[in-house]
PADOTOR-182981 format. One record per residue (C-alpha): x, y, z; residue in three letters. Coordinates in pm, whole numbers, plus 50000, padded with zeros to 5 digits. Layout:
BEGIN
+-------+-------+-------+------+
:     X :     Y :     Z : rest :
+-------+-------+-------+------+
:     X :     Y :     Z :  ALA :
...
+-------+-------+-------+------+
% end
This chain:
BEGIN
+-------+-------+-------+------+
:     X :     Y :     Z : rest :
+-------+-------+-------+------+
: 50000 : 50000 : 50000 :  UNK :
: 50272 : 50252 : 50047 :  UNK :
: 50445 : 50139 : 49765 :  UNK :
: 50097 : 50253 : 49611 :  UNK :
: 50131 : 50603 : 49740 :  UNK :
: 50470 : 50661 : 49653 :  UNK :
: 50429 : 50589 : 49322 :  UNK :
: 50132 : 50814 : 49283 :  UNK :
: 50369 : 51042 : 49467 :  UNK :
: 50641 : 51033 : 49193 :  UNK :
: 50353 : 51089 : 48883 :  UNK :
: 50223 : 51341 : 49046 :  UNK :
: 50556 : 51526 : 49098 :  UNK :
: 50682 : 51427 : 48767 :  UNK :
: 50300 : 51573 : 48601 :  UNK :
: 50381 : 51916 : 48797 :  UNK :
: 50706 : 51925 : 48661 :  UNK :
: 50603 : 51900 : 48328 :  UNK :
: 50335 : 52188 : 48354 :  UNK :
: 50611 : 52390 : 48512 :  UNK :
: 50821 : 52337 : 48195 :  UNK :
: 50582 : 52393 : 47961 :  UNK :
: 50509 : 52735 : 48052 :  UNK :
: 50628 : 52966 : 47835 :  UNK :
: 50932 : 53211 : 48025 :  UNK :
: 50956 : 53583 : 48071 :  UNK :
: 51141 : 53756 : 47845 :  UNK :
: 51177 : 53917 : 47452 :  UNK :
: 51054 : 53701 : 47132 :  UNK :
: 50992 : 53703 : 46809 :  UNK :
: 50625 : 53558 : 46759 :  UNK :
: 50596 : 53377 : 46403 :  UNK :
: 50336 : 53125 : 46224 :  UNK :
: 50308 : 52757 : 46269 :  UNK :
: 50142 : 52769 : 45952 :  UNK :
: 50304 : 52659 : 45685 :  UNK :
: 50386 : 52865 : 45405 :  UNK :
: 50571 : 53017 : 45107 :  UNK :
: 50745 : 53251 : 45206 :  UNK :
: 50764 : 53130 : 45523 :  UNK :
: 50583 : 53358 : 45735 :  UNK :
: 50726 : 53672 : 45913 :  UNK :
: 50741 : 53756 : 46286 :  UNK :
: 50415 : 53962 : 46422 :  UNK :
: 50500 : 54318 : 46428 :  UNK :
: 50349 : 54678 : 46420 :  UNK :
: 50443 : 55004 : 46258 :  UNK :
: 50384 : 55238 : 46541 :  UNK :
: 50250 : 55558 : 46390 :  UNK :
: 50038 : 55686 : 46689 :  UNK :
: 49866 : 55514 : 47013 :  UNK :
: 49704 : 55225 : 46822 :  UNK :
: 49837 : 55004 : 46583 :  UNK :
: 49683 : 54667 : 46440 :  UNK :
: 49941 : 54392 : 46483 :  UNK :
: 50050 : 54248 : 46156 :  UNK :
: 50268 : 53975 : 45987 :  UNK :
: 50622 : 54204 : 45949 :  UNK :
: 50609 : 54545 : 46055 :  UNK :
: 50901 : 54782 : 46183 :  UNK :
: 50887 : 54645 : 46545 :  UNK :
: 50906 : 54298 : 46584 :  UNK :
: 51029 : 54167 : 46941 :  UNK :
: 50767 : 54162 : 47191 :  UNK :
: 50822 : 54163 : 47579 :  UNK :
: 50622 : 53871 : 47718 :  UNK :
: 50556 : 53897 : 48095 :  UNK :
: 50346 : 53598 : 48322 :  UNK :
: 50182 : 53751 : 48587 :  UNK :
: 50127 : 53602 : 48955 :  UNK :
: 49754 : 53542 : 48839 :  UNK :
: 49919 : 53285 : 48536 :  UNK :
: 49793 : 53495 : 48258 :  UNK :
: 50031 : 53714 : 48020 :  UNK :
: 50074 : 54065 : 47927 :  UNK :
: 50227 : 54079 : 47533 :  UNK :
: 50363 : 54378 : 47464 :  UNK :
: 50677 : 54624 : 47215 :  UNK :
: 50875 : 54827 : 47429 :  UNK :
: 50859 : 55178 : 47301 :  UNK :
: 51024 : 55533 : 47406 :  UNK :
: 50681 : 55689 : 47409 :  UNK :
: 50516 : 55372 : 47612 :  UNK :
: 50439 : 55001 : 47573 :  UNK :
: 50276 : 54885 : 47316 :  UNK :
: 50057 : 54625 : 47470 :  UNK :
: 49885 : 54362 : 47255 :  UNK :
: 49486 : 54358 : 47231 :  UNK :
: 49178 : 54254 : 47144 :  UNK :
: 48951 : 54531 : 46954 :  UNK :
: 48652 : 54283 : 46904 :  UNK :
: 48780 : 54080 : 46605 :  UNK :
: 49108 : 54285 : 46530 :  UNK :
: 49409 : 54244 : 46701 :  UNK :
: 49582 : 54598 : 46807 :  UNK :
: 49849 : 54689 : 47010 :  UNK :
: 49776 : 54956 : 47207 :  UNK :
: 49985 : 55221 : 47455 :  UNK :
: 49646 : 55301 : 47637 :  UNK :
: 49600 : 55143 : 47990 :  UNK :
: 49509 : 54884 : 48140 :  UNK :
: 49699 : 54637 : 47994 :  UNK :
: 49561 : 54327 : 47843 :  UNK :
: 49572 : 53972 : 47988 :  UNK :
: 49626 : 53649 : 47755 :  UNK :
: 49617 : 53313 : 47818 :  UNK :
: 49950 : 53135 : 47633 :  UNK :
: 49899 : 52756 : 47616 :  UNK :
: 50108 : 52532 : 47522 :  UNK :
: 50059 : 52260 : 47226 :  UNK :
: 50210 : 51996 : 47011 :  UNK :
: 50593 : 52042 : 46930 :  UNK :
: 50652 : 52354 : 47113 :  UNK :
: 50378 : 52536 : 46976 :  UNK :
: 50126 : 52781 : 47165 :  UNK :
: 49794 : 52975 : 47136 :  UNK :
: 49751 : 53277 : 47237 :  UNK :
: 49404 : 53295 : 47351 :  UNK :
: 49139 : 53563 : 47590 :  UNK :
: 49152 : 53413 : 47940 :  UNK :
: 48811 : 53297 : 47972 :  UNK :
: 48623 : 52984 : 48125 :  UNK :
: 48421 : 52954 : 47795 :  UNK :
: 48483 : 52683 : 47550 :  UNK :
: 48510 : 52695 : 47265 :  UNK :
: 48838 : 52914 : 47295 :  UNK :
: 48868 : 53281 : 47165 :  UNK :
: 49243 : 53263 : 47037 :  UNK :
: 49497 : 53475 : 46801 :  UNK :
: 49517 : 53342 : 46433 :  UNK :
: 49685 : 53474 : 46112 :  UNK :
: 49416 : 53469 : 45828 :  UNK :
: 49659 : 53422 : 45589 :  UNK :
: 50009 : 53435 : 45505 :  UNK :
: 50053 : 53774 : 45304 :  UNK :
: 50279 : 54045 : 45405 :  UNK :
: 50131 : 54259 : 45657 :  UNK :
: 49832 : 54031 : 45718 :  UNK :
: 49610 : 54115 : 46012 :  UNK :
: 49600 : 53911 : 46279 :  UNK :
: 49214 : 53820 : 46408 :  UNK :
: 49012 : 53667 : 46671 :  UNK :
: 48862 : 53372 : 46622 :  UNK :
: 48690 : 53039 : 46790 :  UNK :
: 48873 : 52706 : 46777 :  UNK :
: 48710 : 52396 : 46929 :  UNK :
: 49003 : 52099 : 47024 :  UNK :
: 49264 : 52128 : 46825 :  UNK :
: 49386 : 52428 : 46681 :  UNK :
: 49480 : 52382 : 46359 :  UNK :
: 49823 : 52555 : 46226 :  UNK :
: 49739 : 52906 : 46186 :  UNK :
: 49628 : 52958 : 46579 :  UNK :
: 49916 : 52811 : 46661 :  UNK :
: 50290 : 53029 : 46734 :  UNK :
: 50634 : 53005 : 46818 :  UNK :
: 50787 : 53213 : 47062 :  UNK :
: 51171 : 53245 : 46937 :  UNK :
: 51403 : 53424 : 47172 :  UNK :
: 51459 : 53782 : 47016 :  UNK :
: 51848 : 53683 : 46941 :  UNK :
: 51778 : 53352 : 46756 :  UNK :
: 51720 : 53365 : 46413 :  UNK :
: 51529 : 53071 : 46292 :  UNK :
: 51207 : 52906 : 46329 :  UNK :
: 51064 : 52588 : 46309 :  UNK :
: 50864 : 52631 : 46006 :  UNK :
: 50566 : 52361 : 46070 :  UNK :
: 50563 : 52188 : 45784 :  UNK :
: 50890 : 52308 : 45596 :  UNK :
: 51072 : 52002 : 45665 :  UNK :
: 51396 : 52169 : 45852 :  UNK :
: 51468 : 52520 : 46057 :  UNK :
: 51434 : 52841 : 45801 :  UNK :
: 51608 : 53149 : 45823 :  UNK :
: 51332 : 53415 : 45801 :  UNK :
: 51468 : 53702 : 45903 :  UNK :
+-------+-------+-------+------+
% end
């Protein structure tokens, strides 16, 4: 019996350590595409040209400050002289935004080091980021997935001095930028 215990002892520890890992870290990234295309896609971006700007594929600014807070939901945002840029929802539209308060995401992890970045709410289906296609300067939207997401809700959070991606679907790591 207390072999029993220990061993449900050990999953348990080894389950926590696993969520632990999979949480995505403070600190600066590049956000690209799991979705596969060509061109491979670029990293989300904005071209700051007053207090909003809708967050697009490219862009002038491209390395976003990602920051967990204590309640385990995310603030996304580009550093800026003149204020964050913090990333948003403006009803379908994404935005980033220097206007307070800041807004808080939900980043979940998924197959092969993939994530979603999705509204923290307790109502399924999920309300998550997704790049409606691959063009240059594409708009990122809102939208509902219901299990799986498929490839275009799903990103890669690169550390801002790396310079490759995984490119789902490419075959090996491409240079992008």
């Amino acid at each position: 019996m207390a072999q029993l215990h220990l061993s449900v002892l050990l999953l348990l520890l080894l389950a926590t350590i696993q969520v632990a890992l999979a949480e995505l870290q403070n600190g600066r990234y590049k956000i690209v595409s799991a979705a596969k295309s060509a061109p491979p896609p670029s990293p989300l971006g904005i071209n700051p040209r007053g207090p909003v700007s809708p967050v697009i594929t490219g862009g002038i600014e491209q390395v976003w400050t990602v920051r967990k807070l204590e309640d385990g939901f995310y603030v996304i945002s580009i550093e800026q002289e003149g204020g964050d840029y913090v990333l948003k929802n403006n009803d379908r539209d994404i935005i980033a935004d220097i206007f307070p308060p800041p807004a808080k995401w939900r980043v979940a992890k998924h197959q092969d080091g993939f994530y979603t970045i999705e509204l923290p709410s307790i109502i399924w289906p999920s309300r998550a980021i997704y790049l409606p296609n691959s063009a240059p300067g594409a708009r990122l939207q809102l939208g509902i997935y219901e299990i799986v997401p498929p490839p275009n809700f799903l990103w890669e959070f690169i550390p801002a001095d790396e310079m490759r991606y995984k490119g789902r679907g490419c075959g090996q790591d491409t240079f992008a930028y």
